[in-house]
TIRO-2110 file (N, C-alpha, C; in Angstrom, 1 decimal):
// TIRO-2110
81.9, 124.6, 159.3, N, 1, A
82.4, 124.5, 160.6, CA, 1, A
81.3, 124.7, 161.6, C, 1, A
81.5, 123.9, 162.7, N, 2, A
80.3, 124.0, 163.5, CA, 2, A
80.8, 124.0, 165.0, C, 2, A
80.4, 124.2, 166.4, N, 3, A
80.9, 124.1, 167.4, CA, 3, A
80.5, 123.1, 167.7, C, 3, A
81.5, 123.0, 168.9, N, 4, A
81.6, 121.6, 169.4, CA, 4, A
80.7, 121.8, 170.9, C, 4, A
79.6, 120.7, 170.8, N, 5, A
78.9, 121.5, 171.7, CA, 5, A
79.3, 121.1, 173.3, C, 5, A
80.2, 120.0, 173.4, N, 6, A
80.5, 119.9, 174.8, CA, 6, A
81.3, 120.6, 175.5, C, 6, A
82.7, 121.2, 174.4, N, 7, A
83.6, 121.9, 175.0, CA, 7, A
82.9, 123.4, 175.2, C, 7, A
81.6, 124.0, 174.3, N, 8, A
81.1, 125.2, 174.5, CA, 8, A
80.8, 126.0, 175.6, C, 8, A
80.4, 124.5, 176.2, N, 9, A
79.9, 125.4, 177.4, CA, 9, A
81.1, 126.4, 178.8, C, 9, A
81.2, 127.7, 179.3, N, 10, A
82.1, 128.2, 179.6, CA, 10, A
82.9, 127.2, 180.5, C, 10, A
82.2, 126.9, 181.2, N, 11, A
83.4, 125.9, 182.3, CA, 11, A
84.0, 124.9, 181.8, C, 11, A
83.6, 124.2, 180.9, N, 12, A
84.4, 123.2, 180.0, CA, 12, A
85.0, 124.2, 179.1, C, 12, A
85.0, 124.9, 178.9, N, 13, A
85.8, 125.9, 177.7, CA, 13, A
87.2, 126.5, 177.9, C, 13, A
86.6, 126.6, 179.4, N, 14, A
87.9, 127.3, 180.8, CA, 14, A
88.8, 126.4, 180.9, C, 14, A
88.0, 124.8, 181.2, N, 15, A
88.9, 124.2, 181.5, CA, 15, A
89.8, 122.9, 180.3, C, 15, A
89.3, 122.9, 179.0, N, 16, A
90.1, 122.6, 178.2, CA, 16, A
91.0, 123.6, 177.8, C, 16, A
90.7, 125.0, 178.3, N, 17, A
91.9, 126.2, 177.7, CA, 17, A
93.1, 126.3, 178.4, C, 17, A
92.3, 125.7, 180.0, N, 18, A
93.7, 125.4, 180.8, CA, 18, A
94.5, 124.2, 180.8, C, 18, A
94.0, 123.2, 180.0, N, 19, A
94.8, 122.0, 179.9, CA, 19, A
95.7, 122.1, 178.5, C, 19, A
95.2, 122.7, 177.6, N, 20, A
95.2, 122.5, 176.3, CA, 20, A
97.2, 123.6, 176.5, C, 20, A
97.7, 124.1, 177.7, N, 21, A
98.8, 124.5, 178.0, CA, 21, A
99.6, 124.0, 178.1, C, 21, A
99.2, 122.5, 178.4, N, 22, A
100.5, 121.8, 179.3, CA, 22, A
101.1, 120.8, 178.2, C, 22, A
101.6, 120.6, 178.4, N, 23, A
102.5, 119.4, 177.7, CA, 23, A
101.9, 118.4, 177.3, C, 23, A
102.0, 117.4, 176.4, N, 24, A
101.3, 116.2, 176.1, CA, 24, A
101.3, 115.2, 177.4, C, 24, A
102.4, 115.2, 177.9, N, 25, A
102.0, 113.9, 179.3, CA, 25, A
102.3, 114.5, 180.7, C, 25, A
101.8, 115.9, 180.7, N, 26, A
101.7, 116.7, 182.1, CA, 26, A
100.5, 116.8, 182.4, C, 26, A
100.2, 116.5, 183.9, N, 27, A
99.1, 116.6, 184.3, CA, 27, A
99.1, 118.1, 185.6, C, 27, A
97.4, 118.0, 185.5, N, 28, A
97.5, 119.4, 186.4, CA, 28, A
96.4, 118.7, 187.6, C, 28, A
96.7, 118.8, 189.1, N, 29, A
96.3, 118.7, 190.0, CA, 29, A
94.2, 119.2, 190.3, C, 29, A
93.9, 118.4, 190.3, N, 30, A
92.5, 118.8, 190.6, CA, 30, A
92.1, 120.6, 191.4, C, 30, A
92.9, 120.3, 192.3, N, 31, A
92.7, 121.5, 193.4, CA, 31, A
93.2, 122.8, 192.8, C, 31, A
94.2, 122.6, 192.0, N, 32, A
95.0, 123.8, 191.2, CA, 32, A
94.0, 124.4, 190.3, C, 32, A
93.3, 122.9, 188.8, N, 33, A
92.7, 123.2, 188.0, CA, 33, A
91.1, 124.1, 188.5, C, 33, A
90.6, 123.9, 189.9, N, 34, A
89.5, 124.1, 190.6, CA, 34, A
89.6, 125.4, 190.5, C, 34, A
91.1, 126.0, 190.7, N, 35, A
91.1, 127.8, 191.4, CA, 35, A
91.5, 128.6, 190.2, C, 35, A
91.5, 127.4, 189.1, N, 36, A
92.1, 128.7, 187.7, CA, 36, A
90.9, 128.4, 187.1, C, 36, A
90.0, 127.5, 187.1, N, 37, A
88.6, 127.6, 186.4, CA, 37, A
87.3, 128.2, 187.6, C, 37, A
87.5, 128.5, 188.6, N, 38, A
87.0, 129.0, 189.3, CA, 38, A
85.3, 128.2, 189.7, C, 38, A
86.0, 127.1, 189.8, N, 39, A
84.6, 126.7, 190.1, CA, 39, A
84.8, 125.1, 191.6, C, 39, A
83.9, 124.8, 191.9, N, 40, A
83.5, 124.5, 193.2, CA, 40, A
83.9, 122.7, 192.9, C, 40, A
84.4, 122.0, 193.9, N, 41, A
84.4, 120.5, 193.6, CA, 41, A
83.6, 119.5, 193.5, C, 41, A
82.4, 119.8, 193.2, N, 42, A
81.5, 119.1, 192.7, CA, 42, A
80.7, 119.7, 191.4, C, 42, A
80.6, 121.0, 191.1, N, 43, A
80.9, 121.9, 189.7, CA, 43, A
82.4, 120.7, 188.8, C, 43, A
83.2, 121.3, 188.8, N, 44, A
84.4, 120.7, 188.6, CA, 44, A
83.9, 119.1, 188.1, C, 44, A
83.6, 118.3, 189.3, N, 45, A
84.3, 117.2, 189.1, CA, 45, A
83.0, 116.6, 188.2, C, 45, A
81.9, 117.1, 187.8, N, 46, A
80.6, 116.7, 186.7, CA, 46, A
81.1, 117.8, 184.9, C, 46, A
81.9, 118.7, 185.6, N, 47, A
82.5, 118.8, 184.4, CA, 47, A
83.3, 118.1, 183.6, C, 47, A
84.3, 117.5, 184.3, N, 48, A
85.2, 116.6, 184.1, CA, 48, A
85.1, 115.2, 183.4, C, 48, A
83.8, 114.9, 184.6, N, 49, A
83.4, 113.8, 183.9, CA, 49, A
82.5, 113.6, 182.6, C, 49, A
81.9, 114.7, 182.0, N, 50, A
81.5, 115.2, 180.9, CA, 50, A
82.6, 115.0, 179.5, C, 50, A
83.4, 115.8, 180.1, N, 51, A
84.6, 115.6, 179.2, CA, 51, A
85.2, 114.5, 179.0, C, 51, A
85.9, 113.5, 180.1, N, 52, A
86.3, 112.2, 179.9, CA, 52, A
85.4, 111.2, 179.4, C, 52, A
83.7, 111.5, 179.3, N, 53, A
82.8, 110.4, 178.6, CA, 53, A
83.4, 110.9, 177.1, C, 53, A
83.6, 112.0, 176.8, N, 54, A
83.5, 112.5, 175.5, CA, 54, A
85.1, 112.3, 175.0, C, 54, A
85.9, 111.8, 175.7, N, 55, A
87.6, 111.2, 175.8, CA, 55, A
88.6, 112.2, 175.3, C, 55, A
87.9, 113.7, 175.6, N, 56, A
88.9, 115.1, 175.9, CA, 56, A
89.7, 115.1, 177.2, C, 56, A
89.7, 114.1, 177.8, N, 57, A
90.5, 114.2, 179.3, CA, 57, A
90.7, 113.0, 179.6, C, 57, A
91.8, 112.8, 180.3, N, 58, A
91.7, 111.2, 181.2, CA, 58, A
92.1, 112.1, 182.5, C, 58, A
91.4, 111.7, 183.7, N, 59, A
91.2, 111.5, 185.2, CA, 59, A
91.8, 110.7, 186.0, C, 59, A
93.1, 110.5, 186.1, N, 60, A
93.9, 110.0, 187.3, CA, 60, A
94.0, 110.3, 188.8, C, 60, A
93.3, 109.1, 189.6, N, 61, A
93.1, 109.4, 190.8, CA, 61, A
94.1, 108.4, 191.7, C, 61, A
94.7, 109.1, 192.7, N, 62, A
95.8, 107.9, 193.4, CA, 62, A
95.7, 108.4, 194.7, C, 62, A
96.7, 107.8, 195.4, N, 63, A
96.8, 108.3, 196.6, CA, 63, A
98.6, 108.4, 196.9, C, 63, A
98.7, 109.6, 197.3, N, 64, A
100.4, 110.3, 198.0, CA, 64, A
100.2, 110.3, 199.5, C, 64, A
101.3, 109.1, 199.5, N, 65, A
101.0, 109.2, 201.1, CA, 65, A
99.7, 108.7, 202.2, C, 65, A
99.1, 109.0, 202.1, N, 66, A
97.7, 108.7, 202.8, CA, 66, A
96.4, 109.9, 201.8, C, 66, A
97.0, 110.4, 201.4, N, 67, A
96.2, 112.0, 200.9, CA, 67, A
95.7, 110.9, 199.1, C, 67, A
94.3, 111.1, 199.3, N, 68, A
94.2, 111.2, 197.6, CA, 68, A
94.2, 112.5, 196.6, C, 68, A
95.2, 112.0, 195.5, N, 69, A
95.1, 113.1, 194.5, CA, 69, A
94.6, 113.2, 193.4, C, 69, A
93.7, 113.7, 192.7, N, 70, A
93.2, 113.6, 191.6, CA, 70, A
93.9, 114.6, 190.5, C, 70, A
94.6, 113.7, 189.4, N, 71, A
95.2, 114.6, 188.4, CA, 71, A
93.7, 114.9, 187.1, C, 71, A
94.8, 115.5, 186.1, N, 72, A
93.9, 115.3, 184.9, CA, 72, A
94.7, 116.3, 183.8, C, 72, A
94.5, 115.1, 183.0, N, 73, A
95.0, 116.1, 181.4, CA, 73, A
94.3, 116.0, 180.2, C, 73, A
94.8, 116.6, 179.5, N, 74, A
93.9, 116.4, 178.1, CA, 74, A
94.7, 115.6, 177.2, C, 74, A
93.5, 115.1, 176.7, N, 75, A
93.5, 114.0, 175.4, CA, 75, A
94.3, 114.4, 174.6, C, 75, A
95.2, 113.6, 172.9, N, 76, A
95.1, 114.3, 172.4, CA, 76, A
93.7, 114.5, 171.1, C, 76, A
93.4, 113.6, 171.3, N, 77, A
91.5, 114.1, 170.7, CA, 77, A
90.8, 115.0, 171.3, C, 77, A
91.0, 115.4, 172.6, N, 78, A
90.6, 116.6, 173.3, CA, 78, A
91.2, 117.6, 172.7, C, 78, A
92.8, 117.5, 172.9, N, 79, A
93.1, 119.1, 172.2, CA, 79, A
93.1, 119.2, 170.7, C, 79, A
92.4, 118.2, 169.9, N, 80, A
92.5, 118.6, 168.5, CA, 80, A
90.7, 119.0, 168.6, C, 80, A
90.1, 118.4, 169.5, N, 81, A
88.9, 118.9, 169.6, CA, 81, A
88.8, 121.0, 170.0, C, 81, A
89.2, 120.9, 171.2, N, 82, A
89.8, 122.4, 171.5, CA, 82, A
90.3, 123.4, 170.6, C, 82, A
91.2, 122.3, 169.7, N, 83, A
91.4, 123.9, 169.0, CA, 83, A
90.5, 124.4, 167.5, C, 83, A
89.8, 123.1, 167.1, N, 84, A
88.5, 122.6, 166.5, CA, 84, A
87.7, 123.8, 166.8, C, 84, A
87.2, 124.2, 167.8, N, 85, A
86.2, 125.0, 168.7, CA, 85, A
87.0, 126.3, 168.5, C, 85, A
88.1, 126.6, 169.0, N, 86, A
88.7, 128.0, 169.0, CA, 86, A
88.5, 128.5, 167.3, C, 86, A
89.0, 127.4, 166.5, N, 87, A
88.6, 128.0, 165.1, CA, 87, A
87.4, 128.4, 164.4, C, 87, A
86.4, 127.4, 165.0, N, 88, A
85.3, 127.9, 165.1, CA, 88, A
84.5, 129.2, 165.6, C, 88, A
85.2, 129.4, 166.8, N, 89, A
84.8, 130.7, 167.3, CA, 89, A
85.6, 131.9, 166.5, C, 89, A
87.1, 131.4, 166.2, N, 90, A
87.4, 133.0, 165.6, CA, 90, A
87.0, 133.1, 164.4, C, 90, A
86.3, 131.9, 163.3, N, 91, A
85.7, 132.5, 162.5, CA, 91, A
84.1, 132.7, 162.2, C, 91, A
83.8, 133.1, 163.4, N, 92, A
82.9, 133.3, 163.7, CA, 92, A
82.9, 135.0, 164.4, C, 92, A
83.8, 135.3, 165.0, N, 93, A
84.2, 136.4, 165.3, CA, 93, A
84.4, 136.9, 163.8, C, 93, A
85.0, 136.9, 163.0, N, 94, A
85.5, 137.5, 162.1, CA, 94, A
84.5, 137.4, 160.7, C, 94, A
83.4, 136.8, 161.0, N, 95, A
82.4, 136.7, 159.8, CA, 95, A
81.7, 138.4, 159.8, C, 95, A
81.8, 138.8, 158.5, N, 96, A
81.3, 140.3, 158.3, CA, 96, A
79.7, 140.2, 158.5, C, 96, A
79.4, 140.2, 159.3, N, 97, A
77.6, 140.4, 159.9, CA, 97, A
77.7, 141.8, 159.5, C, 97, A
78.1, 143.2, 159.4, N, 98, A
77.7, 144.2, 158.8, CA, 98, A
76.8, 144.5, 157.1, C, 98, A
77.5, 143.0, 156.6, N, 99, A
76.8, 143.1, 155.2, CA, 99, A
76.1, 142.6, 154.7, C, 99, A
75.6, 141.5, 155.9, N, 100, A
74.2, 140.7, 156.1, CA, 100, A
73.3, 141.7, 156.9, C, 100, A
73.6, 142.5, 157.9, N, 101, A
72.1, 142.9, 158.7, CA, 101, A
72.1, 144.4, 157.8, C, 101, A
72.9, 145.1, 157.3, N, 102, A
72.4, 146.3, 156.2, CA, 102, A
71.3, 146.0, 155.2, C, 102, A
70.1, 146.4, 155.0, N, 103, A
69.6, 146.1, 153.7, CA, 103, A
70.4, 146.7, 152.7, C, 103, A
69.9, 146.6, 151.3, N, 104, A
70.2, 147.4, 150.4, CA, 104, A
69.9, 148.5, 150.7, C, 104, A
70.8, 149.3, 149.9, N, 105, A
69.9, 150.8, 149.8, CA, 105, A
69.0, 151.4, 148.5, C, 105, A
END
């Protein structure tokens, strides 16, 4: 088992953790996903595009009204990727490193 090195990084990590919530064909609003991953709209939207090259997300952009809205949700090859990585990490958390760094006695 090995990580996945695009979802690794924290702000792609944030933000497939917040998609990886929603429903298979629910999307979450750009501006929304911006204030739960805490990061800036051009942070964001190079993240995003990271992840849709790598086809963990599709990017829906339209216009309401006169206003453009950018949605976005995850793949489902994103969230099998996602949880790919979480498994990764918790067995990695859980690997006994106390009985590798003891020498013998």
């Amino acid at each position: 088992m090995k990580p996945n090195d695009i979802i690794h990084q924290s702000t792609r990590l944030r933000i497939m953790a917040a998609l990886n919530v929603l429903e298979a064909r629910e999307w979450i609003e750009f501006t929304r996903l911006r204030a739960l991953v805490e990061a800036t709209d051009g942070n964001l939207g190079a993240h995003l595009e990271t992840l849709a090259r790598a086809g963990y997300v599709t990017i829906d952009k339209q216009f309401v009204g006169k206003k453009p809205q950018t949605r976005v949700r995850a793949t489902s090859s994103g969230k099998r990727a996602f949880v790919d990585h979480v498994n990764y990490l918790r067995s990695v958390l859980n690997e006994p490193f106390s009985s590798k760094i003891r020498s013998p006695a």
